[in-house]
C-alpha positions as CSV (number, residue, x, y, z in Angstrom):
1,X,-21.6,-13.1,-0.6
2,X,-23.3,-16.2,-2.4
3,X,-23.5,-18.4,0.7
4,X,-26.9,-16.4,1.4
5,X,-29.6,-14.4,0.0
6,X,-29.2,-10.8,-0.7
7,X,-29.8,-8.4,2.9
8,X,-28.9,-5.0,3.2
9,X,-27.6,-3.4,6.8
10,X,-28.5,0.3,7.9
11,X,-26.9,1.9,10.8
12,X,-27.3,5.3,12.2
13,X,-23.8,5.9,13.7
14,X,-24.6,9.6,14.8
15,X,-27.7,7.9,17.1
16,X,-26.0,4.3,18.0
17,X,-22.1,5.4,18.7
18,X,-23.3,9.5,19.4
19,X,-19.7,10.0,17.3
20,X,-18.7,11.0,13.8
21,X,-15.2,10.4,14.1
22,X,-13.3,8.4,12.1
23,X,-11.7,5.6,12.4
24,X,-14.5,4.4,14.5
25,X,-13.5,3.7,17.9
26,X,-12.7,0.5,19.5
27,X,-16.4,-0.1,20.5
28,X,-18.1,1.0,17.8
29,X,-16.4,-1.4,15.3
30,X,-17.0,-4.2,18.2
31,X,-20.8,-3.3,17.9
32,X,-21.4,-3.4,14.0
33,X,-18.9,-6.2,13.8
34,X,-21.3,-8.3,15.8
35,X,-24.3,-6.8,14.1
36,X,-23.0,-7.9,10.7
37,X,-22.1,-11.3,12.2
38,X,-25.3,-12.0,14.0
39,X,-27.1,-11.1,10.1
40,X,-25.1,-13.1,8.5
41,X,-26.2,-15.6,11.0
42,X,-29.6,-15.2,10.4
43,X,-28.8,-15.9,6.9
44,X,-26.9,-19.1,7.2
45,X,-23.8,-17.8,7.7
46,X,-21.2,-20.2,9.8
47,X,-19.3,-17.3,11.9
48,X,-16.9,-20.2,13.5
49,X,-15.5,-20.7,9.9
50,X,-15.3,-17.0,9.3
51,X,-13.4,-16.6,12.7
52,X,-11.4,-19.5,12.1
53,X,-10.9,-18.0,8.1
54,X,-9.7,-14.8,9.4
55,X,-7.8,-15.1,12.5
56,X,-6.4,-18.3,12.6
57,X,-3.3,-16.5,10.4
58,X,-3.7,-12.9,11.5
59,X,-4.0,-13.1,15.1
60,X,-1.8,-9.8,15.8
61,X,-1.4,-10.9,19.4
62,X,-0.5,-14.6,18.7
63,X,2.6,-15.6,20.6
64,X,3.8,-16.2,17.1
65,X,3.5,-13.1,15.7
66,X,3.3,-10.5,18.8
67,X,2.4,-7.7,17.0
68,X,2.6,-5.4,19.8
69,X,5.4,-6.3,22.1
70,X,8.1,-7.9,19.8
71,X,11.1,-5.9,19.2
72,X,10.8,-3.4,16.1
73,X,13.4,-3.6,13.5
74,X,12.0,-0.9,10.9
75,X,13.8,1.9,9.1
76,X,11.7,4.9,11.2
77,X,11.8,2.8,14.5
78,X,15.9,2.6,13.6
79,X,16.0,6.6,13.7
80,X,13.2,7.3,16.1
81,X,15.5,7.9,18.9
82,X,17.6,10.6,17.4
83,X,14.7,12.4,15.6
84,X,13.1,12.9,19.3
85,X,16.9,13.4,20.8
86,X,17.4,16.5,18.3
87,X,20.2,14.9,16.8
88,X,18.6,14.7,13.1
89,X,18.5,18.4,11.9
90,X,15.0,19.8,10.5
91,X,13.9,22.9,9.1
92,X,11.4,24.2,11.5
93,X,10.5,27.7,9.1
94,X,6.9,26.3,7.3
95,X,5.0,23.1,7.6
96,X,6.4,22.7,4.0
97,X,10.3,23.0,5.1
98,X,9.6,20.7,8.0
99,X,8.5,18.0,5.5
100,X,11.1,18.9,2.9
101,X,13.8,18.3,5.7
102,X,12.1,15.1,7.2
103,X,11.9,13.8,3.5
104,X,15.3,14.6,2.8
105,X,16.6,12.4,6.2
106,X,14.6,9.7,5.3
107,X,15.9,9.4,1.9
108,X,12.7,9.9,0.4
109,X,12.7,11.8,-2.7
110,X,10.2,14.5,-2.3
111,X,9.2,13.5,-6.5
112,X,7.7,10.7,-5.2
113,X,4.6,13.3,-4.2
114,X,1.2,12.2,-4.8
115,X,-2.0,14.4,-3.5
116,X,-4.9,12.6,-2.4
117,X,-8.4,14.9,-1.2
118,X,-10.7,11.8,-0.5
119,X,-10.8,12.2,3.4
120,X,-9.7,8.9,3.3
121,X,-7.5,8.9,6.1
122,X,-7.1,9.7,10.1
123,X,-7.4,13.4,9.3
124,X,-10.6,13.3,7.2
125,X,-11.4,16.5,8.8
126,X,-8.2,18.6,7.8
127,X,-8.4,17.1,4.3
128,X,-10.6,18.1,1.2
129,X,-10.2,19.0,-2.7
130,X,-8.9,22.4,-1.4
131,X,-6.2,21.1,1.2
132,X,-5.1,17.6,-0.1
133,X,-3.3,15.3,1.6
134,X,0.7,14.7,0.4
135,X,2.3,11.3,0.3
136,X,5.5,10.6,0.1
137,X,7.0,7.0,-0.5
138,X,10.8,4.3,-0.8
139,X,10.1,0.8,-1.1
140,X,10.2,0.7,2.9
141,X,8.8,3.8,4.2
142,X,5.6,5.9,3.8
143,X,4.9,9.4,4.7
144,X,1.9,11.3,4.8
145,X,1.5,14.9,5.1
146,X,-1.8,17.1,5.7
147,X,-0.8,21.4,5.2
148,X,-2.2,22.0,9.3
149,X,-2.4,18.7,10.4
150,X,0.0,15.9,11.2
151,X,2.5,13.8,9.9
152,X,1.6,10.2,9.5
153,X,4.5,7.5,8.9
154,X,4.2,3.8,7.6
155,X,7.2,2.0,8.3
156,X,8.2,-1.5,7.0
157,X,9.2,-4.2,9.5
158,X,10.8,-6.8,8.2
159,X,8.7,-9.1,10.5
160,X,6.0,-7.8,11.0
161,X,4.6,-5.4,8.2
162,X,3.1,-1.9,8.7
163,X,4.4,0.1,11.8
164,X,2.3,2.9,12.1
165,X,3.5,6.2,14.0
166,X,1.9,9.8,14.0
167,X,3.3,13.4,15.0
168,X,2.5,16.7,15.1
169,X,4.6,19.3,13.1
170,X,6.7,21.0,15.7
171,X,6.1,25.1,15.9
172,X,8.3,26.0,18.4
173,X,11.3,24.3,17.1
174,X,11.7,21.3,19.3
175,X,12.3,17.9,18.1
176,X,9.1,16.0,17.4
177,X,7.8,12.9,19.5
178,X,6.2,10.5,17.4
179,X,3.8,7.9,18.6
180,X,2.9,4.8,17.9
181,X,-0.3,4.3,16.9
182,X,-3.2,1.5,17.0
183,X,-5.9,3.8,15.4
184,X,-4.7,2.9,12.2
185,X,-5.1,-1.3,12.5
186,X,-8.6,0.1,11.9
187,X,-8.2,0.4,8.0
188,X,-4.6,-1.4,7.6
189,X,-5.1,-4.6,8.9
190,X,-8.2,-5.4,7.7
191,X,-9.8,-7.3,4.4
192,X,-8.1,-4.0,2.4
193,X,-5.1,-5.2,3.6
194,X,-5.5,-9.0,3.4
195,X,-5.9,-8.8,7.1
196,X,-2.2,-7.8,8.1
197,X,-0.7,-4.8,9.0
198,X,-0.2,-3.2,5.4
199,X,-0.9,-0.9,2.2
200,X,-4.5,0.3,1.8
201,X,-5.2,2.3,-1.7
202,X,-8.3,3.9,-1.6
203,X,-10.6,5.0,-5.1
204,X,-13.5,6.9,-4.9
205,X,-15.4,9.6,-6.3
206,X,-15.5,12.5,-3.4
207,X,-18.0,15.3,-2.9
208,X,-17.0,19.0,-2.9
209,X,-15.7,18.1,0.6
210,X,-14.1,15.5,0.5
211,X,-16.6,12.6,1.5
212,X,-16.7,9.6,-0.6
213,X,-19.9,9.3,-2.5
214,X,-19.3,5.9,-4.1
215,X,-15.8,3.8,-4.5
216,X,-14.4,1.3,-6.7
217,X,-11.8,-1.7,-6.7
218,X,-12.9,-2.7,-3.0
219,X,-10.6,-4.6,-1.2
220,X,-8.3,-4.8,-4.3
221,X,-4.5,-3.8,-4.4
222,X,-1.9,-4.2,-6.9
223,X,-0.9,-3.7,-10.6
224,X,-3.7,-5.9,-11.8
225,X,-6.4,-3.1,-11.4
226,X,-7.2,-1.9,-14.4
227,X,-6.8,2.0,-14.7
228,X,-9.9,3.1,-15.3
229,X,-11.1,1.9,-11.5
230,X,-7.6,3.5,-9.9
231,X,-6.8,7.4,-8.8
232,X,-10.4,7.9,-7.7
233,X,-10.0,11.1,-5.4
234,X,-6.3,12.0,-6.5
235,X,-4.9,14.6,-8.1
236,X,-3.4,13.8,-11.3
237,X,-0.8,16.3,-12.7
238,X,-0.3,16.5,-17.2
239,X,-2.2,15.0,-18.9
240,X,-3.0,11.5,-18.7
241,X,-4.4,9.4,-21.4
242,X,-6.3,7.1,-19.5
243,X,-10.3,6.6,-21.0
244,X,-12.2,6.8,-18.1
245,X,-10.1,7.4,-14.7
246,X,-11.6,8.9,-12.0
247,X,-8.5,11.3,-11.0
248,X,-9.1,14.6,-10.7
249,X,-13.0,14.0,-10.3
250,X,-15.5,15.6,-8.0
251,X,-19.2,14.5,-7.6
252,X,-22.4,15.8,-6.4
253,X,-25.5,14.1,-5.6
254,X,-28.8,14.8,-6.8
255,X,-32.4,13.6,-7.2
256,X,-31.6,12.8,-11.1
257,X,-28.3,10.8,-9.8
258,X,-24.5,11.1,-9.2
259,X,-22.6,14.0,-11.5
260,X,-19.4,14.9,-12.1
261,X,-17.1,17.3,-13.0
262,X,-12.9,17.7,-13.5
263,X,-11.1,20.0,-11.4
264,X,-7.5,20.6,-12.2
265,X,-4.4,20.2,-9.9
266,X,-4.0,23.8,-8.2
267,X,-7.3,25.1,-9.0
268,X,-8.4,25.2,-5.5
269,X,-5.3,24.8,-4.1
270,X,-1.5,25.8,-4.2
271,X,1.4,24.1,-4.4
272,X,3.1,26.6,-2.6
273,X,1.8,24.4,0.4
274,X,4.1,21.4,-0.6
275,X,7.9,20.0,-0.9
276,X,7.3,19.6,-4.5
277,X,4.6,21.1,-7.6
278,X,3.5,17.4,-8.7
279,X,1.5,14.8,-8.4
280,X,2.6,12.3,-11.3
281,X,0.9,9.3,-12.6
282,X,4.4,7.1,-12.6
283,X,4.5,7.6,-8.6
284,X,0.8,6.6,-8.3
285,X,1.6,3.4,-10.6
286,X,4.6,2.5,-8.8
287,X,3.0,2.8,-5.1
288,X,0.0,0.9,-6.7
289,X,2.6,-2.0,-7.1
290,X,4.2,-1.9,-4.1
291,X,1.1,-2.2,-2.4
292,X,0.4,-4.9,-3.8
293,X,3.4,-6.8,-3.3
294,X,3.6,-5.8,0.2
295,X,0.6,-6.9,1.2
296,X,1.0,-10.7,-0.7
297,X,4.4,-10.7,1.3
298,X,3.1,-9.4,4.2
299,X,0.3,-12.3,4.5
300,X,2.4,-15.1,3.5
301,X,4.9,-14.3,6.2
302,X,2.3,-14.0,9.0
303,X,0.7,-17.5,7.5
304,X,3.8,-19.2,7.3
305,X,4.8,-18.1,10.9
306,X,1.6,-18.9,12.2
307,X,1.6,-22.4,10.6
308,X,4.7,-23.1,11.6
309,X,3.8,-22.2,15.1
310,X,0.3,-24.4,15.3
311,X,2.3,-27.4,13.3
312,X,5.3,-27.4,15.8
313,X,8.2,-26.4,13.5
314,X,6.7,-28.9,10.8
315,X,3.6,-27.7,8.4
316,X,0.7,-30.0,8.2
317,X,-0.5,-31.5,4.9
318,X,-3.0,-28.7,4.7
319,X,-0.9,-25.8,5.5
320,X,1.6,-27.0,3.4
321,X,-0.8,-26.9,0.4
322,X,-2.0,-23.4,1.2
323,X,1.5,-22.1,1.4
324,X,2.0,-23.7,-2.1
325,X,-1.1,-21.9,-3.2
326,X,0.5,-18.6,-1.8
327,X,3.7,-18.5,-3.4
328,X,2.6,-19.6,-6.6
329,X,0.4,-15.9,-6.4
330,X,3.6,-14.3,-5.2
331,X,5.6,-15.6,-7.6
332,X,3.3,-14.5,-10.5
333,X,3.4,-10.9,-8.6
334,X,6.8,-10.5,-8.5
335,X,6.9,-11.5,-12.2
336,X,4.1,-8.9,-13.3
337,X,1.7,-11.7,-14.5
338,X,-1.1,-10.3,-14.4
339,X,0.0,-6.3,-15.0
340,X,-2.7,-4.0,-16.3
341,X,-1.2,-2.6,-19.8
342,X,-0.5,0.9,-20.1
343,X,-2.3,3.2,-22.4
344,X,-1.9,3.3,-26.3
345,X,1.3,5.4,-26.3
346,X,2.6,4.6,-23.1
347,X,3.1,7.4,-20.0
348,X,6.0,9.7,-19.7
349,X,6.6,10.2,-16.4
350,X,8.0,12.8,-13.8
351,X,11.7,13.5,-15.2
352,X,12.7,14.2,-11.9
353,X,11.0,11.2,-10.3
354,X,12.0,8.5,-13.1
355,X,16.2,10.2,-12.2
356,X,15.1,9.9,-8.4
357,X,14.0,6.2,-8.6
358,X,16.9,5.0,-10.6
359,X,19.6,6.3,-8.3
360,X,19.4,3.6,-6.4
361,X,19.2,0.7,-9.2
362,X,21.5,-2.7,-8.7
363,X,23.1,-3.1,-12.3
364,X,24.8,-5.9,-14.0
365,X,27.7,-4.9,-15.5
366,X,26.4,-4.9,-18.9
367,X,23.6,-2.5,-17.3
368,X,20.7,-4.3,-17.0
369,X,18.8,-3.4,-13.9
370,X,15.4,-4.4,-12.5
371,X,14.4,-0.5,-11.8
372,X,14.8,0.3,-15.9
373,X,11.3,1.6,-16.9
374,X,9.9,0.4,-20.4
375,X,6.5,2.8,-19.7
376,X,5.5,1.9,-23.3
377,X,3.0,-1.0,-23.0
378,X,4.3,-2.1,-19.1
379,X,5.9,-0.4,-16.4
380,X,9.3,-1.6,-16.7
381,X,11.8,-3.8,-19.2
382,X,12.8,-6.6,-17.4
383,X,9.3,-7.8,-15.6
384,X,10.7,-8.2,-12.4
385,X,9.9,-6.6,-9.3
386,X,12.4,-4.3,-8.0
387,X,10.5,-5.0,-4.4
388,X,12.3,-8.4,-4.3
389,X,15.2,-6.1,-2.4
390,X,13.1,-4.7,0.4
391,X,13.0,-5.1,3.9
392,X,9.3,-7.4,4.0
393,X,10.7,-9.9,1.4
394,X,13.9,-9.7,2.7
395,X,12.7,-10.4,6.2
396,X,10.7,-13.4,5.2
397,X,11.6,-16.9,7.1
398,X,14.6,-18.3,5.2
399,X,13.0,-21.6,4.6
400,X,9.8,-20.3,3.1
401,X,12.2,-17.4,0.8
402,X,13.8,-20.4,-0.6
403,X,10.5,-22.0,-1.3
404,X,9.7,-18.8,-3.2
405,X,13.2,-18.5,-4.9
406,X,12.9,-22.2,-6.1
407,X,9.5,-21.2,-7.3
408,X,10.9,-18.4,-9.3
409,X,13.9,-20.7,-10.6
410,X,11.0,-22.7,-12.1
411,X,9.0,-19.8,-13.4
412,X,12.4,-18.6,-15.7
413,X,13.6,-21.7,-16.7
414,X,14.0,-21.8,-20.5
415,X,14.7,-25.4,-21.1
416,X,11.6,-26.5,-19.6
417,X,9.3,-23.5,-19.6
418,X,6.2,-23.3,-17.6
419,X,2.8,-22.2,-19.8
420,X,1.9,-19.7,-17.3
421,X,5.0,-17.6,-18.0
422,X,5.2,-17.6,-21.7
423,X,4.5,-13.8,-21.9
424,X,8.4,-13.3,-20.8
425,X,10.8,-14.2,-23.7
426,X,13.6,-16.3,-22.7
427,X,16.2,-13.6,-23.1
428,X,13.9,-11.2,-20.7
429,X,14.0,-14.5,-18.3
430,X,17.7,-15.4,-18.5
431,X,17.8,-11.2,-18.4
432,X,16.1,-11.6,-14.6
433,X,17.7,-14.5,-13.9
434,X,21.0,-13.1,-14.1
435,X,19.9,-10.1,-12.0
436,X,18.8,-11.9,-9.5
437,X,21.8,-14.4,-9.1
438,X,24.2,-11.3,-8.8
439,X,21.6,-9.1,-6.5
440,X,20.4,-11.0,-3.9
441,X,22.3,-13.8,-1.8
């Protein structure tokens, strides 16, 4: 876009690939891949410096990242063994209990349910407005749950990002055998994802099936979106004062054009089918954030490995100036520079959810935490994130944490304050600063 004139690029998969599945397989994506490339060609379109753009970073099978055959260090990974061993009880009765007792030896908090029916996902063809798809979330695990279908697990490496495992639901009571899978790399480690193994939030207006008939914030995550582009084929319990969301919408096409109606959470579906009778806006704002931040964290870890890797254990001039470039985005992240506001009036939030979040808050002992919600004009008090405690930012290369720690230093200093952060007041920075001085080493 903008290095060529305008082109437009049809392809009949049902006649070129003779599949409908999705993800596409391996050598379907190979062939439009090279179709798109060899247009862009056409058009003036240099694919070495795309190549070079997008791999030179992201390489998954780089001997400095080793995507697939370094040693995992991620929370499911951790308890894989005893889960397939038996040793982790379960509740085998319903789908629902089975999820309910997974959730519960995770330490998930079944609250943290959201319901998606955009057959955006591996199971497009189990999900739809009247079956959605659960999901289920801590700031280091993701699980996914489709009433018939499979479980689907997103775990957090401190390394390496996304680790991506899928399982049927046991039904004759023995221990489940999840597997690693690649299928997913299809839609998590591509230009959703900044091109690492992350987060992908999807919004779109669906059809009575399911089947996205247009979609919004493309290739966009985080906290930044404004909410009139987010919740696009999600369920959206209470009411939510929001002018112009897309939650809770269905669409149908016509010859006059794209309409739409409002369908409301358990009208074609019951709850009955799930751990928990919600699917809260505050869940869907907070997994919006962490998204975001996993992905920025995510990408500059894999860049700063592979820099380090090409430059020989010393970054070049260059790389040097883009890893500058990418902590000073971080570092605006983590502070909530650029948050969308909240609605006149602020949200409420899930009582249950807001008590399940905050249970595992790191207080000073005056009581200052970074997990206290505000949910008036911004999500929380102290405009921190909370993420800075998870396994990705934890797990970033010492030297390069320090470079965003000294970054942050900078970014609260109230004796010489920098422009771009004047929105915190200097009690809300001295606030953070003495959080994260008695929080993280």
């Amino acid at each position: 876009a903008g290095c060529c004139q305008s082109f437009s690029i049809r392809v009949d998969f049902k006649q070129y690939f003779k599949t409908t599945s999705y993800p596409m397989p391996l050598h379907a994506l190979t062939y439009l891949h090279r179709l798109i490339l060899a247009c862009l060609c056409l058009a003036g379109f240099d694919q070495k410096l795309y190549a070079r753009e997008v791999t030179d970073f992201a390489d998954l099978f780089s001997p400095a990242h080793q995507y697939y055959t370094r040693p995992l260090n991620d929370p499911f990974t951790k308890i894989k063994g005893d889960l397939e061993a038996g040793k982790i009880p379960l509740d085998y009765k319903s789908g629902r209990a089975f999820v309910a007792s997974l959730l519960k030896a995770l330490d998930i908090p079944a609250s943290s349910q959201m319901l998606a029916f955009s057959t955006t996902s591996l199971q497009l063809s189990k999900i739809s407005p009247r079956n959605p798809r659960a999901l289920y979330f801590d700031e280091d695990l993701y699980v996914s749950y489709v009433p018939g279908g499979k479980i689907e697990i997103v775990s957090l490496d401190p390394q390496l990002g996304g680790i991506f495992y899928i399982f049927e639901v046991p039904k004759d009571g023995s221990p489940p055998k999840p597997e690693r899978t690649t299928q997913c790399m299809n839609c998590h480690a591509d230009a959703d994802t900044r091109h690492v193994p992350g987060l992908v939030i999807k919004s779109v207006i669906p059809g009575p099936n399911g089947g996205s008939l247009d979609s919004f914030r493309r290739s966009i995550t985080g906290h930044d979106i404004p909410l009139a582009q987010r919740f696009g084929g999600w369920y959206l319990t209470d009411p939510v004062p929001i002018k112009g969301h897309w939650g809770n919408m269905l669409g149908k096409l016509s010859p006059a054009g794209l309409s739409k109606r409002t369908i409301r959470p358990g009208e074609l579906f019951s709850f009955d089918s799930y751990p928990y009778a919600s699917s809260d806006i505050l869940p869907q704002l907070l997994h919006e954030h962490q998204a975001g931040f996993v992905n920025q964290v995510v990408e500059a870890a894999y860049k700063y490995r592979s820099y380090m890797f090409q430059d020989k254990g010393k970054l070049s001039t260059t790389h040097a100036a883009e890893m500058d470039r990418v902590t000073k985005q971080l570092t605006r992240y983590i502070l909530f520079a650029d948050e969308a506001p909240l609605p006149d009036g602020g949200i409420k939030g899930d009582p249950q959810y807001k008590k399940d979040f905050s249970a595992s808050r790191k207080a000073l002992p005056s009581g200052e935490a970074l997990r206290d919600f505000d949910l008036q004009t911004r999500l929380f008090k102290h405009r921190c994130s909370y993420m800075i405690h998870s396994v990705v930012f934890q797990g970033l290369a010492p030297e390069y944490k320090e470079q965003v720690f000294q970054s942050l230093y900078k970014a609260l200093d109230t004796k010489n304050p920098e422009p771009d952060y004047s929105y915190l007041p200097n009690e809300e920075k001295q606030t953070i600063k003495k959080l994260l001085k008695s929080t993280l080493p």
